[in-house]
N, C-alpha and C positions, 0 to 999 in steps of 0.2 A: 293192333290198334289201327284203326281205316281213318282212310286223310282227313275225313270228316270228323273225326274225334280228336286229332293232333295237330288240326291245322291252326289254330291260333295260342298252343304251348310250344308249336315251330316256329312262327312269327315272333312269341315274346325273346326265344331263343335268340333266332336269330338280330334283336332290337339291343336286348342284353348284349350279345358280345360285341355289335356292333359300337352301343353306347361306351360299352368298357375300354375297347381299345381306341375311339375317338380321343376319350379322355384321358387316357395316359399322352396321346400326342397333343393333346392341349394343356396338358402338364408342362412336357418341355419345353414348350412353344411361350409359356411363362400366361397363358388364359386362366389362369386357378389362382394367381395371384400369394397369398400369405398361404395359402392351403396347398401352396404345391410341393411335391416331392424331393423335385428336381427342378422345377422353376425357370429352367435356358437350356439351350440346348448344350452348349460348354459344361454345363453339369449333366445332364444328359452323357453325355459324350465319357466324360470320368466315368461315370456309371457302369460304362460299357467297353470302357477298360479294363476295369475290373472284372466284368464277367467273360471278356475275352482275350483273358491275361495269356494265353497259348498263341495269340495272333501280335503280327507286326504293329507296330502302333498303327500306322497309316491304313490297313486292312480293318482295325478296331472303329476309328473312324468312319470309314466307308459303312461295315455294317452298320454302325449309327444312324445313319441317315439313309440305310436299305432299308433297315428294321420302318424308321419312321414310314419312309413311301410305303414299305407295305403292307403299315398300321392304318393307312389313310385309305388304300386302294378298297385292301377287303372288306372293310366294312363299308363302304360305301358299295360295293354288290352286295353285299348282304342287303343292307334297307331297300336298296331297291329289287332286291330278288333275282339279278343279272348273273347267270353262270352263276347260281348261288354252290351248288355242287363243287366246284373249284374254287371261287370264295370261300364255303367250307373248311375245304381240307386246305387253303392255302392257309386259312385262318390256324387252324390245328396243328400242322407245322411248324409253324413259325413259334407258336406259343407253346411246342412241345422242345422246340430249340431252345427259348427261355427258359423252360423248366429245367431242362438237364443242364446249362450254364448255368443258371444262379445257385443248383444245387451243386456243384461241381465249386463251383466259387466262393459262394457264400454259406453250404449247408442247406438241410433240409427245409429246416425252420423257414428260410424268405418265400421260395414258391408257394410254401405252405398259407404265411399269412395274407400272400397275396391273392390265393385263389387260382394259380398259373397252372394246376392239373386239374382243377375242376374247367376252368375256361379251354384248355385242351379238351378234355372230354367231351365238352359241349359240344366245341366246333367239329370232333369227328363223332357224335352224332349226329348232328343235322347233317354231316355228309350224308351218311349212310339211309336219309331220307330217298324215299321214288320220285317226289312232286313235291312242289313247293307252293301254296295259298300264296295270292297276297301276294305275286311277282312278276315281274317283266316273264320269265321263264314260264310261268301259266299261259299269260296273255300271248303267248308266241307260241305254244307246243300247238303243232298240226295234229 
């Protein structure tokens, strides 16, 4: 496929998981209101005890508000196209780490109905892009 055929199913891509993981942090942030999952960060926080029942409590924590900050980071290069390659794969990590905790924790079934190996696969496809449409990264490559 040449960049001119996938350059704007790249951009929805990268729109998609950006939007997705805004709003899981606007979930716990309590912005979703009656609609939300988790609702505070304190439930947040339970959440992720659960799935990091092998960790100290105080490490459980900590990743809680890792995961957060770098629920916020990556996808804000993504919308804007910055180091989208590393937003990327930082995206795909992180959501590959979710996948194998909530399955590990919770079973197949949760990552399943959340979508947590399709949003992995996303993000380490748009890694494995050459060029990215539509980004700081275009508008800068010499």
């Amino acid at each position: 496929m040449t960049d001119q055929q996938n350059q704007f199913s790249q951009l929805f891509l990268r729109l998609a998981l950006s939007v997705t993981m805004l709003s899981a942090v606007a979930d716990r942030l309590g912005f979703w209101g009656a609609n939300a999952a988790w609702g505070n960060m304190a439930n947040f926080e339970a959440y992720t005890r659960k799935l990091t029942f092998f960790l100290p409590e105080a490490l459980s924590t900590v990743s809680a508000y890792a995961a957060t900050c770098l629920e916020i980071l990556f996808p804000l290069m993504l919308i804007l196209g910055f180091k989208t390659k590393i937003a990327a794969y930082g995206s795909g990590f992180l959501l590959l780490i979710f996948a194998v905790s909530m399955t590990i924790a919770l079973g197949i079934k949760a990552p399943l109905d959340y979508s947590v190996w399709v949003g992995c696969a996303g993000a380490f496809l748009l890694a494995s892009q050459q060029q990215y449409s539509f980004s700081i990264d275009q508008l800068t490559k010499k």
